[in-house]
N, CA, C and O of each residue as an XYZ file, in Angstrom:
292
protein
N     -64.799      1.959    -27.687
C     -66.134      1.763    -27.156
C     -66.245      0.306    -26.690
O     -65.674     -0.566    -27.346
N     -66.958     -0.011    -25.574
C     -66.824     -1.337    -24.698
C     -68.071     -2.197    -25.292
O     -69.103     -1.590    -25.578
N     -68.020     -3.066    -25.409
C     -69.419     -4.016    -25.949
C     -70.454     -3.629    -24.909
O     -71.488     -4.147    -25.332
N     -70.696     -3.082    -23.930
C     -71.777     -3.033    -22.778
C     -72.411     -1.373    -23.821
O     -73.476     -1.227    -24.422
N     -71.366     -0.495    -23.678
C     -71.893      0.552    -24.512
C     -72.467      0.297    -25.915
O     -73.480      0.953    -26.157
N     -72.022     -0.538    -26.913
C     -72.543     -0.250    -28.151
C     -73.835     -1.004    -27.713
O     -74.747     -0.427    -28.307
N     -74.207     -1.727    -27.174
C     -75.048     -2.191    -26.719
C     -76.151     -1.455    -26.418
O     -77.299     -1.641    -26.820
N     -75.656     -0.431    -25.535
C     -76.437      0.988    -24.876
C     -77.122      1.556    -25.735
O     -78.292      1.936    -25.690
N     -76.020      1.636    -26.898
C     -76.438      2.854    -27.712
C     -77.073      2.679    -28.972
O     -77.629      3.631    -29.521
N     -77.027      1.117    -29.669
C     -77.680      0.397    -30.781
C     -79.334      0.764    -29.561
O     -80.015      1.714    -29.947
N     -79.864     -0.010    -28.178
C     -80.846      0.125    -27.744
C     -81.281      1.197    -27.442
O     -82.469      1.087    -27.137
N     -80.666      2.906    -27.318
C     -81.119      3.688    -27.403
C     -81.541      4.484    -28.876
O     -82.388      5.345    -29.114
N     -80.502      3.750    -29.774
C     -81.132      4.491    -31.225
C     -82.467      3.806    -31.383
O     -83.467      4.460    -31.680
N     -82.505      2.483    -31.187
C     -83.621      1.750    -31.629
C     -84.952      2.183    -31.185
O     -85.973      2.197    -31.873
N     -84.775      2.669    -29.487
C     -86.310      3.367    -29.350
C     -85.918      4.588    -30.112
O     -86.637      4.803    -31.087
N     -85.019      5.383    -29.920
C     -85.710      6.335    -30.725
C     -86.360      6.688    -31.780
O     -87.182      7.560    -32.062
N     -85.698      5.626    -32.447
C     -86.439      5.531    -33.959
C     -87.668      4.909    -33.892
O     -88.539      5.228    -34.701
N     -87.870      4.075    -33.055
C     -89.123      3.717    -32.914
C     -90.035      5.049    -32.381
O     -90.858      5.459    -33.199
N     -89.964      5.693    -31.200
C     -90.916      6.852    -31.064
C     -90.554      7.976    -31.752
O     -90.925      8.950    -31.097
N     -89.899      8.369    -32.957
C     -89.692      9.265    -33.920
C     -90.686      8.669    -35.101
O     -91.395      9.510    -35.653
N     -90.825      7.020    -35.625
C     -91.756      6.750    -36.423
C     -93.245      7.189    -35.920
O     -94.110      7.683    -36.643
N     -93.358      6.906    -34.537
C     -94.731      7.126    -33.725
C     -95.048      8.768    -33.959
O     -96.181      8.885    -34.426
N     -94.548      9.743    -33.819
C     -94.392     11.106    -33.672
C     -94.865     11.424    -34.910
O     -95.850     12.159    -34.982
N     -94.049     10.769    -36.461
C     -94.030     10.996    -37.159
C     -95.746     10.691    -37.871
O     -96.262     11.289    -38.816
N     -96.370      9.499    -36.984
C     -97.676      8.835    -37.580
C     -98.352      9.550    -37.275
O     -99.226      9.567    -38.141
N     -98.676     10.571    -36.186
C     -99.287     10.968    -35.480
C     -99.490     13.023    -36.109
O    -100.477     13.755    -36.177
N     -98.210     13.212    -36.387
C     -97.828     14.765    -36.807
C     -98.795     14.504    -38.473
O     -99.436     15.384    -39.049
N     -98.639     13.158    -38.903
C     -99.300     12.921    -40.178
C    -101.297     13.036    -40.142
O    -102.195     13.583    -40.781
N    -101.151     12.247    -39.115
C    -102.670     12.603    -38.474
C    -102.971     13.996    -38.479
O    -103.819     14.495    -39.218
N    -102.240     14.662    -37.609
C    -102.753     16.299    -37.180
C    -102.284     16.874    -38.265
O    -101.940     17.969    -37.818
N    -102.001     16.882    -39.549
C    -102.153     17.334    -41.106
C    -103.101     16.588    -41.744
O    -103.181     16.496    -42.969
N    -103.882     16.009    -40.896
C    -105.166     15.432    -41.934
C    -104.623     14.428    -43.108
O    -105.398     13.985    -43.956
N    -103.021     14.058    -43.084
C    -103.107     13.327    -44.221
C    -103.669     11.860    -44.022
O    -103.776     11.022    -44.918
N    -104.004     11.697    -42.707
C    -104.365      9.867    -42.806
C    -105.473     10.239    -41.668
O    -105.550     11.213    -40.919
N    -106.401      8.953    -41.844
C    -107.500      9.204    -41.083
C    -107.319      8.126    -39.912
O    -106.472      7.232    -39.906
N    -108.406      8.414    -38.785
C    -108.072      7.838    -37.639
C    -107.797      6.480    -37.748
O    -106.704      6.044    -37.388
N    -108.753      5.689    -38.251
C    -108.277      4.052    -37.945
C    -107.419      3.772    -39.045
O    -107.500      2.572    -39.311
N    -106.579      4.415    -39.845
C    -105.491      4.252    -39.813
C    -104.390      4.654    -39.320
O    -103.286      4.133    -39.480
N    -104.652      5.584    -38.711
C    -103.296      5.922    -37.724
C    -103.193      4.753    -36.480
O    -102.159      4.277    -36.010
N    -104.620      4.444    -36.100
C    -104.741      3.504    -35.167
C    -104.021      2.417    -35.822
O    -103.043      1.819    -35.373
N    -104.624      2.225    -36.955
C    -103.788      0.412    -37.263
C    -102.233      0.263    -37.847
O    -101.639     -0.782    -38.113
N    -101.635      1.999    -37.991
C    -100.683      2.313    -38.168
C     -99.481      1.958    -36.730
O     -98.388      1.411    -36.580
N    -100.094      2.377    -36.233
C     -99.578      2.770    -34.681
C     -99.859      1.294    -34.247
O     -98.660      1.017    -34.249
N    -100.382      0.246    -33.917
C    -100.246     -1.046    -33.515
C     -99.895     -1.916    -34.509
O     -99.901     -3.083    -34.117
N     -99.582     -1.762    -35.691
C     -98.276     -2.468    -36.292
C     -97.109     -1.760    -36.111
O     -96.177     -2.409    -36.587
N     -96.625     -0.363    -35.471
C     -95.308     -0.245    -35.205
C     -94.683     -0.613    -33.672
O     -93.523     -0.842    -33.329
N     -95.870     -0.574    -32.943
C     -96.090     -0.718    -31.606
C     -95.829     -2.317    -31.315
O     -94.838     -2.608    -30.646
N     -96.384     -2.987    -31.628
C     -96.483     -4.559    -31.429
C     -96.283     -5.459    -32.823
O     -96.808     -6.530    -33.123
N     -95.474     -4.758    -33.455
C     -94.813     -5.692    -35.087
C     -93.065     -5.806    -34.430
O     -92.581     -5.653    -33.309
N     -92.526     -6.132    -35.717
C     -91.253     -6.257    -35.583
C     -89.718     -5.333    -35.035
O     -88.646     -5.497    -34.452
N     -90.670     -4.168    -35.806
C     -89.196     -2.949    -35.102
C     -89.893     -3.196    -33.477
O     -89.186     -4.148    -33.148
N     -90.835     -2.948    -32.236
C     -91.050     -2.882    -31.805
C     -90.289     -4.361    -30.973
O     -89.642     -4.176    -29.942
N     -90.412     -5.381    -31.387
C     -89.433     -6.758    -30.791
C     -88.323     -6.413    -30.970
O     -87.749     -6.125    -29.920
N     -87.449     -6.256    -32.297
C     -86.116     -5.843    -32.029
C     -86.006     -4.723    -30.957
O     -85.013     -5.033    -30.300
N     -86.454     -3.740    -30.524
C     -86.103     -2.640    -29.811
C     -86.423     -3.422    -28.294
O     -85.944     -2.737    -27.390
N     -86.949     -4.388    -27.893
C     -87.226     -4.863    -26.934
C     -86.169     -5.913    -26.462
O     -85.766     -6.162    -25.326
N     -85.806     -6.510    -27.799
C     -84.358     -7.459    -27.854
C     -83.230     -6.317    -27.347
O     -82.608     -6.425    -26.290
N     -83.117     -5.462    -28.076
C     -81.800     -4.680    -28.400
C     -81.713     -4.279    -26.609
O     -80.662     -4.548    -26.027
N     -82.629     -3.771    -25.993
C     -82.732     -3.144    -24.709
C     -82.418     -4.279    -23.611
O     -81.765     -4.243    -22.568
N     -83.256     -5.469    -24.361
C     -83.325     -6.922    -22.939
C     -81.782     -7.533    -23.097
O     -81.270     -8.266    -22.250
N     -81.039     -7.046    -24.499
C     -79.863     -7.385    -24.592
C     -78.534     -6.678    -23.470
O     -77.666     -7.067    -22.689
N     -79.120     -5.367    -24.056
C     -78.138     -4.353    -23.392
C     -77.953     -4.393    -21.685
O     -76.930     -4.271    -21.012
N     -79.242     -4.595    -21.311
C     -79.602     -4.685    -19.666
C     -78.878     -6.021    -19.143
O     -78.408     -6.048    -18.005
N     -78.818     -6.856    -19.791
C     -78.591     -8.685    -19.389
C     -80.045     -9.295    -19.395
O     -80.336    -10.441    -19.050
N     -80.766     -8.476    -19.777
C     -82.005     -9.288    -19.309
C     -82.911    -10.171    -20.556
O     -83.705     -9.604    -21.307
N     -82.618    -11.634    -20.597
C     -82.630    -12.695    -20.922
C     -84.399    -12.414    -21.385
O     -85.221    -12.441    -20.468
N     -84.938    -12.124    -22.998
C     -86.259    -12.297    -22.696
C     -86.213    -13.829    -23.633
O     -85.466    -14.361    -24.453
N     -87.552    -14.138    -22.911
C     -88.116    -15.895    -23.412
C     -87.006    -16.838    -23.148
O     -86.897    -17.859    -23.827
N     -85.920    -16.461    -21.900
C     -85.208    -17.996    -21.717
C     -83.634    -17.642    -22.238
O     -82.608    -18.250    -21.936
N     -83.776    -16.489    -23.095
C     -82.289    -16.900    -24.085
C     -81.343    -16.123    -22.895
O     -81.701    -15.062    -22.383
N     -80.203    -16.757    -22.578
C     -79.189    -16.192    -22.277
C     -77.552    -15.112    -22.658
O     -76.535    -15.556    -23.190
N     -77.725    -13.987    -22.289
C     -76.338    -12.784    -22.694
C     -75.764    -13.009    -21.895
O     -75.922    -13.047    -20.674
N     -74.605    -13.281    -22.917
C     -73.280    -12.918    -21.840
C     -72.144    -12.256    -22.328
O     -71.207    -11.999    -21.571
């Protein structure tokens, strides 16, 4: 496997797991186990917290695309 691929594929597990947690907040909602503004405040700490930057790294990595300045090579 070529470093451009694991690259690919660390940034494709990463969203997925990120919109499998989302799916998962949401399937929890429509069983009534959590109520709305917490699914809401659920869903914008997974959305705009930390897994959500790594998955944005992992992708801006994989692409070449340099976020805030830093340079891949």
């Amino acid at each position: 496997m070529t470093d451009r691929t694991a690259e690919l594929e660390a940034a494709v597990l990463a969203q997925d797991a990120l919109i499998a947690a989302a799916q998962g907040l949401l399937t929890r909602y429509l069983a009534k186990e959590i109520e709305s503004p917490s699914l809401i405040e659920a869903l914008l700490r997974l959305l705009d917290g930390p897994q959500q930057r790594e998955t944005q790294r992992l992708v801006a990595k994989a692409f070449g695309v340099a976020p805030e300045g830093v340079q891949y090579h």
